[in-house]
OpenMM code with the backbone's topology and positions (N, CA, C; nanometers):
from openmm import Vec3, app, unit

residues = "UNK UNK UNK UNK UNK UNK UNK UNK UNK UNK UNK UNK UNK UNK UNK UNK UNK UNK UNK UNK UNK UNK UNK UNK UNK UNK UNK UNK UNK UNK UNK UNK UNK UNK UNK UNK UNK UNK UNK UNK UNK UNK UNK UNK UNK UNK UNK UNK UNK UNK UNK UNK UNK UNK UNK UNK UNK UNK UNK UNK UNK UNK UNK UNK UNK UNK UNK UNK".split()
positions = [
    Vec3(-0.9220, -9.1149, 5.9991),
    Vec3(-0.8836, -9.1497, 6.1340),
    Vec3(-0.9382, -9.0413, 6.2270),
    Vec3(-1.0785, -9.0603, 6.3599),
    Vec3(-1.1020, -8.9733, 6.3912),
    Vec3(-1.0152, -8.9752, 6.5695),
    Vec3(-1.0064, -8.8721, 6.6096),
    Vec3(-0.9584, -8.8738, 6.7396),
    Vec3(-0.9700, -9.0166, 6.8472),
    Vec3(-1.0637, -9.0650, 6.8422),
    Vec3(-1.1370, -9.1897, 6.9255),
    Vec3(-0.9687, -9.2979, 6.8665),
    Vec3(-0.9491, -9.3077, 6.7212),
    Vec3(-0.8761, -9.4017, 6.7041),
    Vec3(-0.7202, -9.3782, 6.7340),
    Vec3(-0.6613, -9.2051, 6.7245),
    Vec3(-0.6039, -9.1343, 6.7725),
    Vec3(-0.5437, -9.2203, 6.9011),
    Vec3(-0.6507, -9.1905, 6.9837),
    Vec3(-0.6111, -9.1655, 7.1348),
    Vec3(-0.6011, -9.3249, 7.1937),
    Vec3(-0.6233, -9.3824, 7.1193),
    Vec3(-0.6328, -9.5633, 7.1606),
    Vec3(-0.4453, -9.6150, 7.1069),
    Vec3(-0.4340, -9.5328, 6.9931),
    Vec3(-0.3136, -9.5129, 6.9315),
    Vec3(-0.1869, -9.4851, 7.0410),
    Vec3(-0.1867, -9.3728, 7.0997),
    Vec3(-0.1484, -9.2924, 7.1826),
    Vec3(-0.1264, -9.3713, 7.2866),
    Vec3(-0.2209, -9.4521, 7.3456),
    Vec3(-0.2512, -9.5264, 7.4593),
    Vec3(-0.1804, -9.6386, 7.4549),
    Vec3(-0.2208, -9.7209, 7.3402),
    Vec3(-0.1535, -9.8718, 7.3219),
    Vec3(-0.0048, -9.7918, 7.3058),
    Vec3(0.0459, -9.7428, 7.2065),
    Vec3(0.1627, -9.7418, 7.1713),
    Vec3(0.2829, -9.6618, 7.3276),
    Vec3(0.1942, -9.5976, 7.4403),
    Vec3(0.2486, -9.5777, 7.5528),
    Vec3(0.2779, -9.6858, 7.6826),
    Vec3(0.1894, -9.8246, 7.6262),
    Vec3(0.1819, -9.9039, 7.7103),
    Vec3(0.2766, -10.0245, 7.6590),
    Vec3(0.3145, -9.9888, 7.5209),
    Vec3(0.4297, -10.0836, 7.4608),
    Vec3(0.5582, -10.0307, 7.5049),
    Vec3(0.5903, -9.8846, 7.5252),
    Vec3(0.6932, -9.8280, 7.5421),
    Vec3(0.7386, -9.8578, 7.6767),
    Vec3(0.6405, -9.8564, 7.7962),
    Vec3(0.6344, -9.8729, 7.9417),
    Vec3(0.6721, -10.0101, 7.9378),
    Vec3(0.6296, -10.1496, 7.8788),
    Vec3(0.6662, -10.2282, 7.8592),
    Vec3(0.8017, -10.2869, 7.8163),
    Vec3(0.8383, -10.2158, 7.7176),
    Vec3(0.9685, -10.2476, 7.6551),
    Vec3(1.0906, -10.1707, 7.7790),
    Vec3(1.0303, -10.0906, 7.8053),
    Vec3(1.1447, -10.0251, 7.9562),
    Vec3(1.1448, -10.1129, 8.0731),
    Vec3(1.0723, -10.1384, 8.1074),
    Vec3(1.0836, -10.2555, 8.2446),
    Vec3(1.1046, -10.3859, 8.1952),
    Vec3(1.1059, -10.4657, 8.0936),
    Vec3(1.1838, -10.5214, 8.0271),
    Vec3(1.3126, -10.4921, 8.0543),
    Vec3(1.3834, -10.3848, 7.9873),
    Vec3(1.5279, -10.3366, 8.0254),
    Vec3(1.5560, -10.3038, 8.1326),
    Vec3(1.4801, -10.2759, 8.2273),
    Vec3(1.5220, -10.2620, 8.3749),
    Vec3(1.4954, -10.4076, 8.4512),
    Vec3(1.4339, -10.4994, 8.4353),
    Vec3(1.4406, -10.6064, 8.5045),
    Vec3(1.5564, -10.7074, 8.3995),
    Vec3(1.5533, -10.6921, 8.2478),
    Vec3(1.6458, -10.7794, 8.2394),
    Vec3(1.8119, -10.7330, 8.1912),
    Vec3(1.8286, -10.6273, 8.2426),
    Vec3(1.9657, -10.5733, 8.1936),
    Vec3(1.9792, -10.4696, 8.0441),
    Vec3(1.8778, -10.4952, 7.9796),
    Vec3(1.8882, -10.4253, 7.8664),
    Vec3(1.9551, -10.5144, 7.7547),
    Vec3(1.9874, -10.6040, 7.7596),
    Vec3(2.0992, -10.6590, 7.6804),
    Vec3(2.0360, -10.8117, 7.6457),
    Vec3(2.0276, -10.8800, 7.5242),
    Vec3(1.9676, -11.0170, 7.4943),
    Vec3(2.0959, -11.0576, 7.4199),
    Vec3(2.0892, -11.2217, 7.3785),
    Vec3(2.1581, -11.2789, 7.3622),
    Vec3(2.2180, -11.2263, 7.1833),
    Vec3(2.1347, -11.1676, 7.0956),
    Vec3(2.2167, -11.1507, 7.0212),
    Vec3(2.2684, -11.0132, 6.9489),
    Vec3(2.2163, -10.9477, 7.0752),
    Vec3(2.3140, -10.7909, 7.0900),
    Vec3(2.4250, -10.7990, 7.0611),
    Vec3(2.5233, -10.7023, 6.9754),
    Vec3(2.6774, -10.7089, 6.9110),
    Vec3(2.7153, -10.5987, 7.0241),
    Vec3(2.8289, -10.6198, 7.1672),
    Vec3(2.9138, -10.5399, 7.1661),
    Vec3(3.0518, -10.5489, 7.1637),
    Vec3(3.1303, -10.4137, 7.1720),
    Vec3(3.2814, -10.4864, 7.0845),
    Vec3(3.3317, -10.3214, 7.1405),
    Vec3(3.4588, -10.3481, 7.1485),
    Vec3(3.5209, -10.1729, 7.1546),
    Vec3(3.7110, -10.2316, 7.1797),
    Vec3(3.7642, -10.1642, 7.2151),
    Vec3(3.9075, -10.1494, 7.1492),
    Vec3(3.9229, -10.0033, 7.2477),
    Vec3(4.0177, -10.0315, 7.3612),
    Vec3(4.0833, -9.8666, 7.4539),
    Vec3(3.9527, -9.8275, 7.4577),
    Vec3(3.8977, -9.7140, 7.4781),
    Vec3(3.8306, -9.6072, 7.4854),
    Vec3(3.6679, -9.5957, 7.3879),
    Vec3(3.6911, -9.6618, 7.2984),
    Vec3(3.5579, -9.6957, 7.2404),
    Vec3(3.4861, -9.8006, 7.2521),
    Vec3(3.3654, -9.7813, 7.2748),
    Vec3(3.2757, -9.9195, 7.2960),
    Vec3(3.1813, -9.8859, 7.1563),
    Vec3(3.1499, -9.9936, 7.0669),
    Vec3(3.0109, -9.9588, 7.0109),
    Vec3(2.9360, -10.0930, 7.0509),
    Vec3(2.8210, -10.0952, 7.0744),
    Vec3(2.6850, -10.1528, 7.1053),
    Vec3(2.5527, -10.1589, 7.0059),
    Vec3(2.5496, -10.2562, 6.9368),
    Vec3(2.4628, -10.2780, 6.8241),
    Vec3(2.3596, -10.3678, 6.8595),
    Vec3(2.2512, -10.3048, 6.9234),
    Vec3(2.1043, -10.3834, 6.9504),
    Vec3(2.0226, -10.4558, 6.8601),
    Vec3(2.1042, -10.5401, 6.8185),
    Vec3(2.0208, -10.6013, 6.6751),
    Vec3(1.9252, -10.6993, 6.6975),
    Vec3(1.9427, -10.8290, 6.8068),
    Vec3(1.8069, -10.8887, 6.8956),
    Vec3(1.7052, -10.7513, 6.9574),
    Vec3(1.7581, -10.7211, 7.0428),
    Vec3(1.6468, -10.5856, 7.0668),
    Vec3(1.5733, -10.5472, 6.9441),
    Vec3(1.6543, -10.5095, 6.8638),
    Vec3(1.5106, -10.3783, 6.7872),
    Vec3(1.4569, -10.5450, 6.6932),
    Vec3(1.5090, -10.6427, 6.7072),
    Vec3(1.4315, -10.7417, 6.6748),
    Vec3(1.2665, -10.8102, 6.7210),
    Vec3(1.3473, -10.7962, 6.8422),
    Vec3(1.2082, -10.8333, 6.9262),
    Vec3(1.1345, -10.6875, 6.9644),
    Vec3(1.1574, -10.5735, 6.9489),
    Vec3(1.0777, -10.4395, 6.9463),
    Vec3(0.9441, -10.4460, 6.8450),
    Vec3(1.0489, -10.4609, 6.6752),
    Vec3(0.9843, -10.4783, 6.6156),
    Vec3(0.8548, -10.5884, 6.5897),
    Vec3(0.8744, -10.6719, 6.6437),
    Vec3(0.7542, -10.7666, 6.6218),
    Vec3(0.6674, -10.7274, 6.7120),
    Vec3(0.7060, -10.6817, 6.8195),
    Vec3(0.6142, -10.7093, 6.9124),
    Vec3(0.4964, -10.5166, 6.8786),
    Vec3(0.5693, -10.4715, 6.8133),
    Vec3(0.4898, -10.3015, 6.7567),
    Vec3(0.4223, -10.3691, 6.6282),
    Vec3(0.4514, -10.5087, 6.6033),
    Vec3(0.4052, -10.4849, 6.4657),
    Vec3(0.2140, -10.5905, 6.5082),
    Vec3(0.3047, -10.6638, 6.5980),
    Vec3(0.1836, -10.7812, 6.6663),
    Vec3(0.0817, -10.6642, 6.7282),
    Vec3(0.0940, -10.5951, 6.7978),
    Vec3(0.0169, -10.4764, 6.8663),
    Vec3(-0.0654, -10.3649, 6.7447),
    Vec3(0.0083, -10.3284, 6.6738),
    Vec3(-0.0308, -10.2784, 6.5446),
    Vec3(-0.1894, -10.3291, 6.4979),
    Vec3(-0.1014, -10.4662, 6.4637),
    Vec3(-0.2123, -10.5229, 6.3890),
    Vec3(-0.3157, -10.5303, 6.4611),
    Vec3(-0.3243, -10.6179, 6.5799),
    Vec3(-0.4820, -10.6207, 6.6320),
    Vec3(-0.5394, -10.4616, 6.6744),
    Vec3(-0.4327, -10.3722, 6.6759),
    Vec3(-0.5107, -10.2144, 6.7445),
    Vec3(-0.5895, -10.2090, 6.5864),
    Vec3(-0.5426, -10.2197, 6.4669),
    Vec3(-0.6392, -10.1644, 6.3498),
    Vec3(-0.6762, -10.2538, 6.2723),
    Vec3(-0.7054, -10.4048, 6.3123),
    Vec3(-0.7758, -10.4863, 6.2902),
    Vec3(-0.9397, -10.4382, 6.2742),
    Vec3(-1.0156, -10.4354, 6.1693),
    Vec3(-1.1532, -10.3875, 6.1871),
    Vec3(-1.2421, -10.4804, 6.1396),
] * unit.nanometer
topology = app.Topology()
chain = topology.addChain("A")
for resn in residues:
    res = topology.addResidue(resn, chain)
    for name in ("N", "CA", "C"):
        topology.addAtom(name, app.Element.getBySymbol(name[0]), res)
């Protein structure tokens, strides 16, 4: 892996991150099959649609960045 593939790396994977944030700022952060739940004083919040759709979409990007 020389620098050239590095820095395309670097690049795509900064433009997925920028992506996945304005996502959460235009749609609340929260999709339909996010778990939250809490009881008094505790909340827990389990992003399980999120890192669902994270994951595919790093894995769809992945692939065509080292497609050769």
């Amino acid at each position: 892996m020389d620098t050239h593939d590095v820095g395309r790396l670097l690049l795509v994977g900064g433009l997925v991150v920028a992506a996945v944030g304005a996502v959460f700022l235009l749609g609340g952060g929260r999709l339909p099959g996010d778990l939250s739940f809490g009881k008094g004083n505790a909340r827990v919040y389990i992003p399980l649609a999120t890192c669902l759709v994270v994951s595919i979409v790093a894995t769809i990007v992945l692939n065509l960045l080292f497609r050769r």
